[in-house]
Each structure stands twice: as structure tokens, then as C-alpha cells.
N, C-alpha and C positions, 0 to 999 in steps of 0.2 A: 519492244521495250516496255511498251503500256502494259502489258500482257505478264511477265514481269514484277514488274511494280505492283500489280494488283492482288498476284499470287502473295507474295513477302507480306502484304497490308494485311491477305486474309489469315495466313502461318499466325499470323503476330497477334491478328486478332482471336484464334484458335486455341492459340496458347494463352492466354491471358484468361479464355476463358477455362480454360484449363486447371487453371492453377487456383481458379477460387474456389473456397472450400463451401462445400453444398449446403452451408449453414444460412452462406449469405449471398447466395446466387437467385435474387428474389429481385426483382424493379416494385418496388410500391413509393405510391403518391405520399409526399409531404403533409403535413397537413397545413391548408388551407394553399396546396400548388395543385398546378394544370397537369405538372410532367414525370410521370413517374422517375423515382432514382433508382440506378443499380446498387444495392448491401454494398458489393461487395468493390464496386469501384471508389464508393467513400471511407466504407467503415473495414476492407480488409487492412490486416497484418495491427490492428488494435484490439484492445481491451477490450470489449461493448457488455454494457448490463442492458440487458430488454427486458424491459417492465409492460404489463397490461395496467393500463392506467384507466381510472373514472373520478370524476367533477364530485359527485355527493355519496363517498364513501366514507366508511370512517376513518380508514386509512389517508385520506386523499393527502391529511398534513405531510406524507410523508415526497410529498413533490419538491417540497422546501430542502429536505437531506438528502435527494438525489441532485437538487442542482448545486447543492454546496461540493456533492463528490466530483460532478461534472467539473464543477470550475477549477477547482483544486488538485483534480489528477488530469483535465483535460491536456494539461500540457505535458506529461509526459506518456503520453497517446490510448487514454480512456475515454471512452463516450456512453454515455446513456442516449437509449432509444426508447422512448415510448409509444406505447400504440393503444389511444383510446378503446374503450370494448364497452358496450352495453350486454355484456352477456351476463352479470351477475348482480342480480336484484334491481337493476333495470336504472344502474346509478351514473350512467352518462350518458341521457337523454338526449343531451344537445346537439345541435347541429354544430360543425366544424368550428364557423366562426365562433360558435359561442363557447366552443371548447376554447379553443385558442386563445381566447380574451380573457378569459380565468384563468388559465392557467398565466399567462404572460401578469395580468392585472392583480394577482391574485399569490401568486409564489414566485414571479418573476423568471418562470421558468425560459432559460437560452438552451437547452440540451435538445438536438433534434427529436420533433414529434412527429407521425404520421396516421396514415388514413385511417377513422373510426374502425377497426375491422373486429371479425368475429375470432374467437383466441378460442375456442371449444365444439367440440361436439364434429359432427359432420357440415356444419358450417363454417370450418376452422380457415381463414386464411390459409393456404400453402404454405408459407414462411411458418405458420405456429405450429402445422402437421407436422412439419421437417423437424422442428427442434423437440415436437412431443414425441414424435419416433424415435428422435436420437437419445433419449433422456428415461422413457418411459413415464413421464409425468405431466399431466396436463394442468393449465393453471386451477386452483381450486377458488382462489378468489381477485378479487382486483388485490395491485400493485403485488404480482407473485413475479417473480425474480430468475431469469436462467443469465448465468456468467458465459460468457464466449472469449477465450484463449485468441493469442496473437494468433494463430495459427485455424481458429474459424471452428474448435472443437468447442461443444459445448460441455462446461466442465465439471458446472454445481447448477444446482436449485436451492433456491431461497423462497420459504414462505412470504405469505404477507406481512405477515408475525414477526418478522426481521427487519426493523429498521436500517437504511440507509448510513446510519452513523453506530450500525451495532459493530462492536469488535472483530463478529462471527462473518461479517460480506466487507467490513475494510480490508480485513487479515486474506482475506481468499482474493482479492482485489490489490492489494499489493503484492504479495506473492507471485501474479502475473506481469505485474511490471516490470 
């Protein structure tokens, strides 16, 4: 009977993995946590905007209009995910915690963030290679912008150039709702 039980557990866990779409079949660390998350056990069958985010850019204001969209479409199941990067002009030097305290201290950002990673080049994170393969577009600078479908396809790209409260990523963003 144990024998059983344990086959059905693995089926069930087989298929689950199954079914996530390779966009967000990635475990990475929170930032400022111990335990890596699975994409796709938090953020499947939602919206999600993935931003490459940095502390002293000039863009950086724009952390303030991704968490007014978080909060505001958050409930009808949109999320922003950021992912610090030092890869462009060297504008988020800081360590974790001191990312995290700016950004919280600072734009009062609540939108899941995580692990400083690399977004470019042959140092890319896994998760940034998947969606620059899926896409053909790698980010060119901080806060560049890939939309992902309920469904786990990645759909658009947005410059950095594109504000959070522009018409051109509200309108592509509700659209998916």
C-alpha cells in the first residue's frame, strides 16, 4: 500500500512539474532569504512583469510606478518581480541588505524581489537566458521590462524608456487580465 501511495505522490508531482511553463521553472532566492522559491509554484497561471532593477540609476524612480501597478492589479493576479543586477554601469553595488532597505525605505517597494543576479552576457542567470532565448532580446539597460501571460509565454518587451504608468505596458497589461 505504501508502495502505492508513493507512486500517485510522485505521478502528481511529475505532472505538476509538467505543466509549468519553462518560463518559470527556475527556484531562485528571495532577496534577503535563506530558501530558494520555485517561479512557478508562486507566480504560475498570473500576469508577472520581470524588471532588472539597480539602486543609482536614472531610471531607479521608476520602482515607485511598478509598485503602484503591483498594488493596484495585484488583486486581480498581477505581480512584478524584480531582480537587482549590477551589470550596467555598475549601479547596484550594494549588498542585499542594502538593496532591500532602499528599496523598502525609499519607494516602499511590497512587489516580490530577489537574488542580485547577472541579466546579460554569459554570466546570465538561467531564468534571464530562458526568456532572452524566448524573446531574442536581452536587457539593454536597468529596469527593461518582459511581460509573461497567464499561461507562462513571454509576450512583449519594454524598454527602460517605458515607464510603469505609460499607456503602451498599462494597455499590454490589462489586455492580459
Amino acid at each position: 500500500m505504501h508502495l502505492a501511495v508513493f507512486l500517485l505522490l510522485a505521478l502528481a508531482a511529475g505532472s505538476a512539474r509538467a505543466t509549468c511553463p519553462a518560463s518559470l521553472d527556475f527556484e531562485i532566492r528571495p532577496l534577503l532569504g535563506k530558501q530558494p522559491v520555485r517561479l512557478c509554484d508562486e507566480y504560475a497561471g498570473k500576469v508577472v512583469l520581470v524588471v532588472n532593477t539597480a539602486s543609482k540609476c536614472g531610471f531607479t524612480p521608476q520602482y515607485e510606478g511598478l509598485e503602484a501597478l503591483y498594488r493596484e492589479l495585484g488583486p486581480r493576479g498581477f505581480v512584478v518581480l524584480g531582480f537587482p543586477s549590477n551589470d550596467f554601469g555598475g549601479q547596484e553595488p550594494g549588498s542585499e541588505a542594502e538593496i532591500g532597505e532602499f528599496c523598502r525605505s525609499t519607494y516602499g517597494v511590497q512587489f516580490p524581489m530577489f537574488e542580485k543576479l547577472s541579466v546579460r552576457g554569459d554570466d546570465a542567470h538561467p531564468f534571464y537566458r530562458q526568456i532572452i532565448a524566448a524573446t531574442g532580446k536581452s536587457p539593454k539597460w536597468n529596469f527593461y521590462k518582459y511581460l509573461i501571460d497567464r499561461d507562462g509565454k513571454v509576450v512583449r518587451v519594454f524598454s527602460s524608456m517605458t515607464a510603469p504608468g505609460s499607456g503602451k505596458l498599462r494597455d499590454a497589461i490589462e489586455a492580459l487580465l
